[in-house]
N, CA and C atoms as an extended XYZ file, in Angstrom:
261
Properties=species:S:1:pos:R:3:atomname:S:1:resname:S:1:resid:I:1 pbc="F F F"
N       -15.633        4.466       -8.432 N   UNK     1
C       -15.904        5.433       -9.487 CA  UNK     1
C       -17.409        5.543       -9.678 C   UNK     1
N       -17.635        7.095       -9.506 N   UNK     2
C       -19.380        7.109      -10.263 CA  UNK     2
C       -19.800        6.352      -11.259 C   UNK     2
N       -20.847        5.755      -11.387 N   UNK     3
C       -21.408        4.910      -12.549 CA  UNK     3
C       -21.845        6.260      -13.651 C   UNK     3
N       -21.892        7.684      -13.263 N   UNK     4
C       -22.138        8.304      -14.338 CA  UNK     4
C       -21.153        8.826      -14.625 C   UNK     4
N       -19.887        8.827      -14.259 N   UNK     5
C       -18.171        8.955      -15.119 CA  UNK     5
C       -17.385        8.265      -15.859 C   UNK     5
N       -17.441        9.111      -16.684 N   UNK     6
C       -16.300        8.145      -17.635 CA  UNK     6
C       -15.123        8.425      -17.760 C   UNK     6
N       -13.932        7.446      -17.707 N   UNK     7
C       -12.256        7.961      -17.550 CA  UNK     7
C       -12.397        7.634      -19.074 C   UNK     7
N       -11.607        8.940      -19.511 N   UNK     8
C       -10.739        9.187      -20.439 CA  UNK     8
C        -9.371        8.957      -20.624 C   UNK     8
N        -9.072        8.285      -22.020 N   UNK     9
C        -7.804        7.894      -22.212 CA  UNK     9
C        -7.306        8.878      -23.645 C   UNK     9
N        -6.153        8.638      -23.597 N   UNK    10
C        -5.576        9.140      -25.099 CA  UNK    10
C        -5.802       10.141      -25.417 C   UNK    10
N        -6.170       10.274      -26.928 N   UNK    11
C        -6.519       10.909      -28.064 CA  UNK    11
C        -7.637       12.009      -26.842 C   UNK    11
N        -9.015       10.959      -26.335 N   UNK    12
C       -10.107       11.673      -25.701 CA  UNK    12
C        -9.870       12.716      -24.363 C   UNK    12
N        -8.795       12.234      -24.391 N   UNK    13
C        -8.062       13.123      -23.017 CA  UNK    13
C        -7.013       14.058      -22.906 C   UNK    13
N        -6.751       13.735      -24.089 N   UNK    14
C        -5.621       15.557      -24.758 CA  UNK    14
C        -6.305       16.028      -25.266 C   UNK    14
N        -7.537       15.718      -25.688 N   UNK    15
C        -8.311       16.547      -26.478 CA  UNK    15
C        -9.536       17.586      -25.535 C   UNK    15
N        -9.695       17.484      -24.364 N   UNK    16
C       -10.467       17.697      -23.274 CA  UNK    16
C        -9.352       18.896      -22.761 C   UNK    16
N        -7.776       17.995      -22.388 N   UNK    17
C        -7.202       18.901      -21.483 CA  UNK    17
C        -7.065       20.321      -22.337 C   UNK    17
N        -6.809       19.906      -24.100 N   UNK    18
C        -6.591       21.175      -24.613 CA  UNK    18
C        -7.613       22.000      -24.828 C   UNK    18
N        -8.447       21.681      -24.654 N   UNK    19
C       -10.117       22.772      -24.304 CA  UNK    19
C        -9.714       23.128      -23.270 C   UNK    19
N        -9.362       22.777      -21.751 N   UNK    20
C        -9.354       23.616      -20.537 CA  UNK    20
C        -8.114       24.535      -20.682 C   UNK    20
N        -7.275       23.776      -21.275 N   UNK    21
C        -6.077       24.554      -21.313 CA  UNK    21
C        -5.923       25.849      -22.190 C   UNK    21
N        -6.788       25.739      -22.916 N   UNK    22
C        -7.342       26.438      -24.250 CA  UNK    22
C        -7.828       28.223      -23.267 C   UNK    22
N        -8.400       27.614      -22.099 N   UNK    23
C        -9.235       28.619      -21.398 CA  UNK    23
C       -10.763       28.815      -21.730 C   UNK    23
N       -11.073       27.380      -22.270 N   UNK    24
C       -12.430       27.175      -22.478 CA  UNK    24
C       -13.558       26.479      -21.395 C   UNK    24
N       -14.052       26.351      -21.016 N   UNK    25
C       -15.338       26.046      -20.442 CA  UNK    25
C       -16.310       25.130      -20.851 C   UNK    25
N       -16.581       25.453      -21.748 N   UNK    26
C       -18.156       25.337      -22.181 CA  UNK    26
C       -17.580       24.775      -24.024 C   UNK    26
N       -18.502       23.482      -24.129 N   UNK    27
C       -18.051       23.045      -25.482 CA  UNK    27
C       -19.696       22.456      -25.624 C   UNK    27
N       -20.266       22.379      -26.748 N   UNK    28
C       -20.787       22.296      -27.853 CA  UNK    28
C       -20.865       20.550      -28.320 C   UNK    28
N       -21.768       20.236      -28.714 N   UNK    29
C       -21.681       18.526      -28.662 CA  UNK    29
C       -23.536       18.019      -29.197 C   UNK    29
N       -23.243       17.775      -30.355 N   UNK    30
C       -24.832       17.706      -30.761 CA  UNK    30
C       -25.816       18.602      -31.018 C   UNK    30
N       -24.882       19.648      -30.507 N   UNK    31
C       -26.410       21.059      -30.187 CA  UNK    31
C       -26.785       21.189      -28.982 C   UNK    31
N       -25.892       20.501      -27.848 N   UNK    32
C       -26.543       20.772      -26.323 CA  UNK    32
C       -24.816       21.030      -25.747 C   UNK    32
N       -24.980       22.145      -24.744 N   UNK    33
C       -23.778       22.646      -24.288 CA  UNK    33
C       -23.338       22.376      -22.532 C   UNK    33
N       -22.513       21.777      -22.707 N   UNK    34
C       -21.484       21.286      -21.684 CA  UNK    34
C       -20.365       22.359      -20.792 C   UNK    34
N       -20.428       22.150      -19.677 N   UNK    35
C       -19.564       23.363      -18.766 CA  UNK    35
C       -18.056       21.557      -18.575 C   UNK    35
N       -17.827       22.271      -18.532 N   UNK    36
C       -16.046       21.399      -18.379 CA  UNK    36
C       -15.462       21.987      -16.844 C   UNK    36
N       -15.206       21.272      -15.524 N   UNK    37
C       -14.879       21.937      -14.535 CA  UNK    37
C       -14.104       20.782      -13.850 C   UNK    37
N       -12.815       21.190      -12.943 N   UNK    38
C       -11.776       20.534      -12.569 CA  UNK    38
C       -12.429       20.091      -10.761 C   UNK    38
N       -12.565       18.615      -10.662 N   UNK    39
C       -12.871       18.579       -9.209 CA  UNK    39
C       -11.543       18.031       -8.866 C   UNK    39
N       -11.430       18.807       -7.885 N   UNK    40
C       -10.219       18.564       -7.105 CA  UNK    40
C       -10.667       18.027       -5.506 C   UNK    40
N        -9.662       16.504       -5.032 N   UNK    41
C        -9.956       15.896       -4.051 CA  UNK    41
C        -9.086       16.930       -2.924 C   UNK    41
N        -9.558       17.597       -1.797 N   UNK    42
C        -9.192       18.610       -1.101 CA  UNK    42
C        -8.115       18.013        0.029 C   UNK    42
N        -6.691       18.230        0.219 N   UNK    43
C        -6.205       17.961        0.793 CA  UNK    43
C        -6.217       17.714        2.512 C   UNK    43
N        -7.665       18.234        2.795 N   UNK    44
C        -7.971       17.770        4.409 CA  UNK    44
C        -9.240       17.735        4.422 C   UNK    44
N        -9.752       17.064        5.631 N   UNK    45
C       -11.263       16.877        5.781 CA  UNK    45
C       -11.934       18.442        6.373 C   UNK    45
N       -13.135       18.648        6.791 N   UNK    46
C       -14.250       19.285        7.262 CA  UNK    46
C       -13.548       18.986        8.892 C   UNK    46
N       -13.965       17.933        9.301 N   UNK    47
C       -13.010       18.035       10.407 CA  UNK    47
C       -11.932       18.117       10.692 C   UNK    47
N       -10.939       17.948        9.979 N   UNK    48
C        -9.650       18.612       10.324 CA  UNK    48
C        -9.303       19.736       10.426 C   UNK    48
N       -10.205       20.555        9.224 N   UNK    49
C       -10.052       21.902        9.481 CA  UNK    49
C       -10.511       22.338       10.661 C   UNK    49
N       -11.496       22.029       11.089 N   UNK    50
C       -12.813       22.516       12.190 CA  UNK    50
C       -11.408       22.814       13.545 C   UNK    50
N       -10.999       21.118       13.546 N   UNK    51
C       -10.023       20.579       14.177 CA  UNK    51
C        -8.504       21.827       14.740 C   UNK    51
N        -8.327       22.236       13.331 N   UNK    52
C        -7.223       22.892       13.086 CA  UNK    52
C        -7.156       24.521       13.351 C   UNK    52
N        -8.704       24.712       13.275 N   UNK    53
C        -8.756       26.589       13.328 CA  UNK    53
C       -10.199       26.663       14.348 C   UNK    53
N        -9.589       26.744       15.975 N   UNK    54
C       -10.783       27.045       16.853 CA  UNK    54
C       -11.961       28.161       16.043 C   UNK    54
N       -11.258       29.555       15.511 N   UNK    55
C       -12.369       30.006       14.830 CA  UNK    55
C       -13.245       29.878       13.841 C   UNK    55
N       -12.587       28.952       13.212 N   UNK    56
C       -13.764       28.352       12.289 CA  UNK    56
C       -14.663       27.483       13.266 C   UNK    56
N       -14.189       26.885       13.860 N   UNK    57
C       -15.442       25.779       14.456 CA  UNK    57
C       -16.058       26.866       15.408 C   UNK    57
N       -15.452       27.846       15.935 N   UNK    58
C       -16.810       28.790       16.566 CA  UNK    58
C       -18.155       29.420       15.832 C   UNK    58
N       -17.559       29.795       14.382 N   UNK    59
C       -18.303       30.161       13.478 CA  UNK    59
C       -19.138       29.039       12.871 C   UNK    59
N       -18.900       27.847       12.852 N   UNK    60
C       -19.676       26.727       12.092 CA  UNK    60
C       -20.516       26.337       13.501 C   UNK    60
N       -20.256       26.118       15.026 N   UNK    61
C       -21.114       26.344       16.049 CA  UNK    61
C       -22.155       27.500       15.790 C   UNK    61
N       -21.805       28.945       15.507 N   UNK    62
C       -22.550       29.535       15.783 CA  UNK    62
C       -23.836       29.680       14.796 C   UNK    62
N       -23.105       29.601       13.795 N   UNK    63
C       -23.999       29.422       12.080 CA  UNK    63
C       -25.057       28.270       13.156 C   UNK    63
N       -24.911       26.787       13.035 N   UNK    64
C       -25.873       25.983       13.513 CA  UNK    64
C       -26.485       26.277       14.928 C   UNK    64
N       -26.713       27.177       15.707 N   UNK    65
C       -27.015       27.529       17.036 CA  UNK    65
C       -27.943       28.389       16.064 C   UNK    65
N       -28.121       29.483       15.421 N   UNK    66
C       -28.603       30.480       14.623 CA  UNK    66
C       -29.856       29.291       13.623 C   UNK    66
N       -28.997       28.835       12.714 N   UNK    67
C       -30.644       27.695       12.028 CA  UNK    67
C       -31.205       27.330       13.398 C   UNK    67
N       -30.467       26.623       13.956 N   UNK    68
C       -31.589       25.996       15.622 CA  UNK    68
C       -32.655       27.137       15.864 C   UNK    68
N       -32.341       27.956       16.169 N   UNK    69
C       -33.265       29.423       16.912 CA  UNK    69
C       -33.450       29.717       15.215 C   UNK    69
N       -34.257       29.220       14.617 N   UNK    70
C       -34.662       30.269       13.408 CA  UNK    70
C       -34.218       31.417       13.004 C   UNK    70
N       -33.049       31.861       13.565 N   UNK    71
C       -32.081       32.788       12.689 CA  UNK    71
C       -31.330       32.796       11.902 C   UNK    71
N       -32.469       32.830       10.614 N   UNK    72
C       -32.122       32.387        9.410 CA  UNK    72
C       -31.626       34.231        8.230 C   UNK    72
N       -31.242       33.836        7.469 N   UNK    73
C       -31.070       35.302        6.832 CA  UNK    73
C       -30.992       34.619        5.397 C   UNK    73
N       -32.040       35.122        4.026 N   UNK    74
C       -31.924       35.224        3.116 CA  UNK    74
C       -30.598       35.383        2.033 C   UNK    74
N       -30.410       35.101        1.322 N   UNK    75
C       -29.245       36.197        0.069 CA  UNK    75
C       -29.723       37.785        0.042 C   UNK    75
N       -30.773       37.924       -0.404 N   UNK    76
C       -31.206       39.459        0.007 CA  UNK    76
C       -31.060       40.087        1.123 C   UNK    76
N       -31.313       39.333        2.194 N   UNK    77
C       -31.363       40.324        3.229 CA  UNK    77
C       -30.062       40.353        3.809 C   UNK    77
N       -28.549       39.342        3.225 N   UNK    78
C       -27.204       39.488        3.321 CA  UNK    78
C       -26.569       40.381        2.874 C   UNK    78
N       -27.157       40.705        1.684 N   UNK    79
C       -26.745       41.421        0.557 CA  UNK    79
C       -27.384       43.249        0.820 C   UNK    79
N       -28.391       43.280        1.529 N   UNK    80
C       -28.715       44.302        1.561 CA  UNK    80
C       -28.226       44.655        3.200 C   UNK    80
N       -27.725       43.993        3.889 N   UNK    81
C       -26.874       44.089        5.182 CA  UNK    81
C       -25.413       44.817        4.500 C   UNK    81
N       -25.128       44.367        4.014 N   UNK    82
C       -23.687       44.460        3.205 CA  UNK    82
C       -23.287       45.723        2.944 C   UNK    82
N       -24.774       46.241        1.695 N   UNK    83
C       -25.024       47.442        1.372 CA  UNK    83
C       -25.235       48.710        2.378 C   UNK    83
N       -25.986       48.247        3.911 N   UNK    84
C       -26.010       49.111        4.580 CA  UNK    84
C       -24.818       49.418        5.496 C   UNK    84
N       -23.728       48.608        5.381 N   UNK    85
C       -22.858       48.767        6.383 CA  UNK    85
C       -22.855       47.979        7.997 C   UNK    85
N       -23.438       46.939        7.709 N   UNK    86
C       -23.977       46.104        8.689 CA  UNK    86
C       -23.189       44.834        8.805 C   UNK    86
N       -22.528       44.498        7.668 N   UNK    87
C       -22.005       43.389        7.897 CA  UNK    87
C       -20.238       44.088        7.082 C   UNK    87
């Protein structure tokens, strides 16, 4: 367990779930505001998937072949690909 997590019991932990359950987010605590978000442990690895779908691992090859050769692309210049009909 992270040394900066704390498990919740009881009272402190129905009281959490009924904020998410609530459809809340974000709670309030002293005067400084907190996001509330569910990590979920993912039922397969990075390699299994890779493993499992040749086209993903062509695409995660090609992505790293592209950083190698400095073919790199911004958020902007994705985003304005997008816009032109390019991607």
């Amino acid at each position: 367990m992270n040394k900066s997590m704390r498990k919740l019991d009881g009272y402190e932990a129905e009281l959490i779930k009924s904020i998410i359950r609530d459809g809340e987010s974000v709670i309030e605590l002293d005067g400084r505001k907190y996001h509330l978000t569910l990590i979920e442990k993912p039922d397969t690895t990075v390699k299994e998937d890779v493993d499992a779908d040749p086209e993903l691992k062509q695409k995660l090859l090609q992505a790293k072949k592209d950083i190698l050769d400095d073919k790199v692309y911004s958020t902007e210049d994705v985003l304005e690909m997008i816009e032109q009909g390019q991607l």
